[in-house]
N, C-alpha and C positions, 0 to 999 in steps of 0.2 A: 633369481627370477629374471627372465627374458624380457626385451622389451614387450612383447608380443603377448605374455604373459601379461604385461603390470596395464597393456592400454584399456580392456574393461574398467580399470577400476580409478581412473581419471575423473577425477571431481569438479577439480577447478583448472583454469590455465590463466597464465599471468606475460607479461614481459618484461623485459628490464627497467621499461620505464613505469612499473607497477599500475601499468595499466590491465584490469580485467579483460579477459580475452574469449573467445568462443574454444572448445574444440574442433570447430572447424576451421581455425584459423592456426590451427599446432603445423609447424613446418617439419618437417624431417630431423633436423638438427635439435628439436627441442630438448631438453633433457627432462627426466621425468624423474622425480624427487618421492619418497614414498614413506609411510607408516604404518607398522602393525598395526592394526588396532581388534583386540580380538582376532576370530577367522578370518576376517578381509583386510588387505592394506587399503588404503588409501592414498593414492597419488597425487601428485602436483604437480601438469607441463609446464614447464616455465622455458621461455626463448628470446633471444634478444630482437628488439624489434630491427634493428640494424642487420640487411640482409648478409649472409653468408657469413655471421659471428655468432660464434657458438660458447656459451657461455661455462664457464669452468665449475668440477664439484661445489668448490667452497660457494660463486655467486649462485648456484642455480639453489642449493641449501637455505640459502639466507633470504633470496628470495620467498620461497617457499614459505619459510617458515615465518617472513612477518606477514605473508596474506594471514596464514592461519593463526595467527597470534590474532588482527584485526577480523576477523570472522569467532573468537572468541572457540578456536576449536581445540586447544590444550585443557583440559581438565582444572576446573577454580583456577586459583591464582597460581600453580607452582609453572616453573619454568619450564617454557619450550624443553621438550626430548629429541637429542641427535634423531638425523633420518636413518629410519635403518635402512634406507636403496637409495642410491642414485643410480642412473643408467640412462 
């Protein structure tokens, strides 16, 4: 999947200092973290609020994923599932 592809489907956006973010406030550099779910992925921009740092697979993942742990968006109790996209 393309970036271009995955921005429709942009849910939530975050930054490193786990602060909630608008999509209008996604910089170029964001990276965009993603999950199958059914027919649609669902995405997650995450980008460092630190201008011109761009944040790596592993932190943009990790971020990610404990928004969606705290939005309670993994299924009951089992464990976060790897992203299947970063980009």
């Amino acid at each position: 999947m393309t970036r271009e592809q995955a921005l429709p489907y942009i849910s939530f956006c975050a930054d490193d200092a786990l602060a909630v973010r608008s999509i209008f406030d996604m910089p170029d550099n964001a990276r965009l973290v993603g999950w199958q779910c059914g027919f649609e992925p669902l995405f997650v921009g995450v980008w460092s609020y630190l201008p011109g740092v761009r944040l790596n697979d592993q932190e943009a993942e990790e971020i990610a994923t404990d928004m969606l742990i705290e939005l309670k968006w993994f299924a009951g109790e089992h464990e976060p599932t790897p992203a299947d996209f970063i980009i």
